[in-house]
C-alpha positions in Angstrom: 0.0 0.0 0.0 1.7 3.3 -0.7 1.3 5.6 2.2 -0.9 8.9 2.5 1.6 11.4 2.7 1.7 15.5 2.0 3.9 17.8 2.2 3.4 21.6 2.5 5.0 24.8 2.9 3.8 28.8 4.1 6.1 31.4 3.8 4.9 34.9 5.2 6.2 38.1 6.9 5.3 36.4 10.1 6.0 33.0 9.8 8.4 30.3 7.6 7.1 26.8 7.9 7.7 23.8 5.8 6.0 20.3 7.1 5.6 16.6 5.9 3.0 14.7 7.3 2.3 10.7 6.8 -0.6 9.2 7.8 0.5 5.6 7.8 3.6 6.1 9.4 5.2 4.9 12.9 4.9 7.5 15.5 8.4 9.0 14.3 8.6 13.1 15.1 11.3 15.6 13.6 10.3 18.8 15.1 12.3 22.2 14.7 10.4 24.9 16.2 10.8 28.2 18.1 7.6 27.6 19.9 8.9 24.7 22.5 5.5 24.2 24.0 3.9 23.2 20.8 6.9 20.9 19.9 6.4 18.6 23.0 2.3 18.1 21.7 2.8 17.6 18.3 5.6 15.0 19.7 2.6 13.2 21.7 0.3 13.8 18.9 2.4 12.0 16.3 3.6 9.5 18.6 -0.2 8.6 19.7 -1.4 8.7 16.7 1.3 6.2 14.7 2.0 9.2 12.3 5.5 10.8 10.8 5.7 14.4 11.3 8.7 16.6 9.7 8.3 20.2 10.4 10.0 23.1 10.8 8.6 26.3 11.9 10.0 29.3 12.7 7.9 32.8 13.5 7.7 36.2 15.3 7.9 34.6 18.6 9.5 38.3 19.7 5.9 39.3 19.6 4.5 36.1 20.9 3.6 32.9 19.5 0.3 33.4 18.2 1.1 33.4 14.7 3.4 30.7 14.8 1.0 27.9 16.6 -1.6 29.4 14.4 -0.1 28.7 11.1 0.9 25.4 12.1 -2.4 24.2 12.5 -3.3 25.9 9.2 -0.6 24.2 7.8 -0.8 20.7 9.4 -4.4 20.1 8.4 -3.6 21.8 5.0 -1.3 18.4 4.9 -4.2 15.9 6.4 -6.8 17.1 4.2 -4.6 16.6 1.1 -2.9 13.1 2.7 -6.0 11.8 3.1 -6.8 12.2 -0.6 -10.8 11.0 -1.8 -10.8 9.5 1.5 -11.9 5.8 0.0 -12.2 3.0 2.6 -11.2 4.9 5.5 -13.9 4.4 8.7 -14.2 8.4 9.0 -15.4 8.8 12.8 -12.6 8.6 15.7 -13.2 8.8 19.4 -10.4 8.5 22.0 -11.0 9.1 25.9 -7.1 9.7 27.5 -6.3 10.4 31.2 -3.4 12.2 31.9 -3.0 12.3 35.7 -5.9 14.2 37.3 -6.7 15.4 34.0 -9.2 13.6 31.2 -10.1 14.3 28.0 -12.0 13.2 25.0 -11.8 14.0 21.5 -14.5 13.1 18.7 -13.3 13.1 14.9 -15.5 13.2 11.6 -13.6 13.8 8.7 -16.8 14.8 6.8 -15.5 17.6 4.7 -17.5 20.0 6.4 -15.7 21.9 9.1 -16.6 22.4 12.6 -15.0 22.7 15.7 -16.3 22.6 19.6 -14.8 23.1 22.7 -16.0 22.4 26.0 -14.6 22.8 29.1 -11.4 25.0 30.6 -7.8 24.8 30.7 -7.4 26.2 33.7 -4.5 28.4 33.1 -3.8 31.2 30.8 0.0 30.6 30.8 2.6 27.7 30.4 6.1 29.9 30.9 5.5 32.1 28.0 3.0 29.9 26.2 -0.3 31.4 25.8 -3.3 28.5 26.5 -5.4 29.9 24.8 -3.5 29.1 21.4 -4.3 25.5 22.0 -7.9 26.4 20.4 -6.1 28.7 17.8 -4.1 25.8 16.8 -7.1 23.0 17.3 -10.1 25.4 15.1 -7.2 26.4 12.0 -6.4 22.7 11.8 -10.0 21.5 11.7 -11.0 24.4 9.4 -8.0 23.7 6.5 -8.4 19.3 7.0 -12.5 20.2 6.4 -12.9 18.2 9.9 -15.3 17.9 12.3 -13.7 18.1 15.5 -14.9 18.2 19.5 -12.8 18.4 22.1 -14.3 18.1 25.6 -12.4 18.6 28.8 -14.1 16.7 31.5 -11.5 18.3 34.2 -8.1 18.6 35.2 -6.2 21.2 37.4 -2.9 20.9 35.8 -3.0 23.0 32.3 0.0 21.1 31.5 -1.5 18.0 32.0 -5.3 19.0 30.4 -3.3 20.2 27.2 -1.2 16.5 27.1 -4.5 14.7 27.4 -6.2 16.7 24.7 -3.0 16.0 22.0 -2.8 12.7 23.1 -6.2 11.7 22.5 -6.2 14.3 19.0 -3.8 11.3 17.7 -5.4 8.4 18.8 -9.0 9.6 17.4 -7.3 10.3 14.4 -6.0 7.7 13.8 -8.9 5.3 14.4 -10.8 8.0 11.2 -8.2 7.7 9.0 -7.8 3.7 9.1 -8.6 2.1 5.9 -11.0 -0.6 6.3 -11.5 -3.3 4.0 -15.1 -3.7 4.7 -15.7 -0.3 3.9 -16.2 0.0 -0.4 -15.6 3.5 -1.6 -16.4 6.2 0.7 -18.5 5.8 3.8 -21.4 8.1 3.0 -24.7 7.9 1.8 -24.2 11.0 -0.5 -21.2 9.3 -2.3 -18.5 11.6 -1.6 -16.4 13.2 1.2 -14.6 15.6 -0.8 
């Protein structure tokens, strides 16, 4: 089988990012960012998830790191959306519950072509160090919005942000994962309107 991959690059006055993403891959992560933060979840994310992630990324992080975690969401699901190509015989939905200490998560996935995305819940600190928290839904609606994805995250609790944020990347890969598997039981795409495209 050859292996959904995309690569993908944004060049602007604020940011410079060039990324490869595999679906079918092995959890393998190459990560050179100046956003540390958002290196360690896309780690977890790949890693969970059984994808291969290449990226660079490199932004106005003298300002802050809004533009940076921004564009590589836009980026990353640019990547997914064209990776996952007419999406034929994949099962579409994913769903992944992950506890992360006295934090839990769970993250609901339809890759429908119509984009959504939900929140619920708090993470219940505005600052990691110098990383913003509220980027986390920055990064999480721009990747929905460019894969076409339907995507709800819901934080059942957690005290730690550190923690609440692991549990939510953590369980972003696994759910993914579990939509983009090709099933052989599944014959063309599964919709009744005959395309997810």
């Amino acid at each position: 089988m050859e292996k959904r991959t995309a690569s993908k690059k944004r060049d602007t006055k604020e940011t410079q990012i060039e990324l490869t993403f595999t679906i079918d891959g092995e959890g393998e992560a190459e990560l050179n960012t100046n956003v540390p933060f958002m290196s360690h979840m896309l780690d977890l994310f790949t890693r969970h998830g059984l994808f291969d992630l290449k990226l660079n990324a490199h932004g106005d992080v003298d300002i802050d790191d809004h533009h940076t975690t921004e564009d590589i969401g836009i980026v990353l699901g640019t990547a997914l959306g064209e990776a996952l190509g007419d999406k034929k015989g994949i099962r579409r939905y994913g769903s992944a519950f992950v506890p992360m200490d006295d934090a839990l998560a769970h993250v609901v996935i339809d890759l429908s072509n119509r984009p959504h995305f939900e929140l619920k819940g708090e993470i219940p600190h505005r600052k990691l160090g110098t990383f913003d928290t509220e980027l986390i839904e920055e990064f999480l609606w721009k990747l929905a919005l460019e894969a076409r994805m339907n995507l709800h995250v819901n934080i059942h609790y957690g005290t730690n942000a550190h923690h609440v944020i692991e549990a939510i990347f953590k369980a972003l890969g696994r759910a993914l994962d579990e939509a983009t598997m090709l099933d052989p039981r599944v014959k063309g795409v599964p919709s009744t309107k005959g395309s997810l495209s």
